[in-house]
C-alpha positions in Angstrom: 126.2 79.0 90.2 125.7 82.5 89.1 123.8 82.9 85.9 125.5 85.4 83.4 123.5 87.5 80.6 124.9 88.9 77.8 125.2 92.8 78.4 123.5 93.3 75.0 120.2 91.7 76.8 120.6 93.5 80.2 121.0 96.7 78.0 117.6 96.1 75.9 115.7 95.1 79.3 116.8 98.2 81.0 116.7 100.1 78.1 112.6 98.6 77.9 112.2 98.9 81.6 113.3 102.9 81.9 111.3 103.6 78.6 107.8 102.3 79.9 107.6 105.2 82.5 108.3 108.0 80.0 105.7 107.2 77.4 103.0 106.8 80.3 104.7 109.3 82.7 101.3 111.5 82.1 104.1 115.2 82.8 100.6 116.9 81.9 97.8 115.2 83.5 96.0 117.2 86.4 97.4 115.1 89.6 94.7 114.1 92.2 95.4 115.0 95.6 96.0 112.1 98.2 93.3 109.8 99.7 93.2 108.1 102.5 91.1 105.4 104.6 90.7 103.2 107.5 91.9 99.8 106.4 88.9 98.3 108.1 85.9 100.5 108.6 84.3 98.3 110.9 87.2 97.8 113.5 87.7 99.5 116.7 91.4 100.8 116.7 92.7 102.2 120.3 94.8 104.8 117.8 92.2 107.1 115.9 94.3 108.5 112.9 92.6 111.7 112.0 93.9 113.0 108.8 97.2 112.3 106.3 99.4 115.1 105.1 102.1 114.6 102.1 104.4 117.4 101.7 105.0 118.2 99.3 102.3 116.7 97.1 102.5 115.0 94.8 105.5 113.9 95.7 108.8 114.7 93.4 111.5 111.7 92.2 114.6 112.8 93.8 113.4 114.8 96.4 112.2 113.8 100.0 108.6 113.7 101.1 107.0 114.1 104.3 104.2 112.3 105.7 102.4 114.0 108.6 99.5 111.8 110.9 97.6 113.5 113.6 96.1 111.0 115.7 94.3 110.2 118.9 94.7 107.8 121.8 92.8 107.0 124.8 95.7 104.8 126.6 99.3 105.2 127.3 102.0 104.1 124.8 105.2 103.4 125.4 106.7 101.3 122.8 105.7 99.7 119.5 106.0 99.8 116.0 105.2 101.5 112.5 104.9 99.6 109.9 104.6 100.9 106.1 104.2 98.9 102.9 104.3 100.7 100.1 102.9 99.2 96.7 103.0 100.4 92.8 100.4 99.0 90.5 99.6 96.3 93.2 103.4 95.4 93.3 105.1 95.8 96.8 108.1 97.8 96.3 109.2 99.0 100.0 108.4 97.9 102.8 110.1 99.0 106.5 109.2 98.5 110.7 110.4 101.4 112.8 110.1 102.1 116.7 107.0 104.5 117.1 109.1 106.3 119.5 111.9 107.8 116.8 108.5 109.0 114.9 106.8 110.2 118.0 108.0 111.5 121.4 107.6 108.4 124.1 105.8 107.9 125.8 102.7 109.2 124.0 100.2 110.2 126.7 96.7 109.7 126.1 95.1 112.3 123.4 96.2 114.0 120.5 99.4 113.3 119.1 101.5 113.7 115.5 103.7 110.9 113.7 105.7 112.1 111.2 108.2 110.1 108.6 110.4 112.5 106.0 111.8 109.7 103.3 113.9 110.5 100.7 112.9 109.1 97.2 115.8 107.9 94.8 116.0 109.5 91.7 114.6 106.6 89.3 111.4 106.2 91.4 108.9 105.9 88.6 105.7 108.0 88.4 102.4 107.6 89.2 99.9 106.5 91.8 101.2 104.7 95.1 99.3 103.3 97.9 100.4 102.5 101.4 99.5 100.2 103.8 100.3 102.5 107.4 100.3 100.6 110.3 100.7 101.0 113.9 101.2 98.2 116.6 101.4 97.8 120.0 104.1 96.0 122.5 102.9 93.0 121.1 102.4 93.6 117.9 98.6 94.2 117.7 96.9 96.5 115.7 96.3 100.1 117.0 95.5 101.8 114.0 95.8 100.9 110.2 95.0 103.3 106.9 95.1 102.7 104.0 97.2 106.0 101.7 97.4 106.8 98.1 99.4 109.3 96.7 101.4 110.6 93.2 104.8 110.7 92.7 106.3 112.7 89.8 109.4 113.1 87.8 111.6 116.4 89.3 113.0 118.1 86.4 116.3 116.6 86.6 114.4 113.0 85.3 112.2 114.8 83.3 114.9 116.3 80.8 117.2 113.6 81.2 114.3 110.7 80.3 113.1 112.6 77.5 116.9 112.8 75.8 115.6 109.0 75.6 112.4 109.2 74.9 111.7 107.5 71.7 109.2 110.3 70.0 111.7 112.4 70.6 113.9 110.8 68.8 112.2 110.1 65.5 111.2 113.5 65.5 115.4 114.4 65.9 117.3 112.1 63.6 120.7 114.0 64.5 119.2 113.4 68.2 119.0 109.7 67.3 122.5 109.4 65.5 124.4 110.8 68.7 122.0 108.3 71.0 122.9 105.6 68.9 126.5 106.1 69.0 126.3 105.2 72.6 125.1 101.7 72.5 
């Protein structure tokens, strides 16, 4: 049995929802650049990640961003997985498994080597700080390497004019603004 709201409530909610990330979308604060550590400091992974690159950075709604590892190995691999979880304000919000080998060329001889994994980000991807869980595993699913990443995401300018049309300062500040909003609902 399907449970049915009245479209005056799913209006409000998403109305609520979309408004949160304008008011604390922070368009002027200085944005940090991206961090990144070993999940486990203490463990001994046979994949030594050595740095993480985000182009661009911080990353931009409605646009795609790449992420770039450089890594090392001392053994042969030939087939596994990468794993990425990616969280917003401790909330997982995306989370896929991909053959290392259509993010790297296979096998991947022992030494230096580069994943890389361009995503495209939908339009309404809120701002603000993310943090992802980047994991790679072996044939049988043990760990080779695991780092933890945070990064910014921003509004492009396509969200950024079309939230603030709806942004509610805006608004009160433009009552003829707020007449032809109105009108829609």
């Amino acid at each position: 049995m399907a449970i049915k709201f009245p479209a005056n409530l799913v209006a409000v909610v998403f109305l609520c929802v979309t408004l949160v990330p304008v008011t604390n979308a922070g368009l002027d604060r200085p944005v940090k650049p991206s961090t990144w550590k070993l999940c486990d400091k203490h463990a001994k992974y046979d994949v030594e990640v050595k740095n993480v690159t985000i182009q661009p950075y911080p990353a931009v709604s409605g646009e795609d961003v790449t992420f770039i590892v450089p890594a090392v190995t001392n053994e042969k691999i030939t087939a596994g997985s990468v794993v990425i979880t990616v969280s917003f304000h401790g909330v997982p919000v995306h989370a896929e498994r991909n053959d290392i080998c259509s993010r790297a060329e296979c096998p991947i001889a022992p030494g230096d080597f580069t994943l890389e994994n361009t995503q495209p980000l939908p339009r309404i991807t809120p701002p603000g700080d993310y943090k992802i869980k980047l994991q790679f595993l072996g044939e049988d699913d043990d760990v080779l390497a695991c780092a933890d990443i945070t990064f910014t995401i921003v509004w492009g300018k396509f969200q950024e004019t079309s939230l603030n049309f709806f942004n509610p300062l805006q608004l009160h500040s433009k009552p003829g603004l707020r007449q032809a909003h109105l009108a829609h609902f």
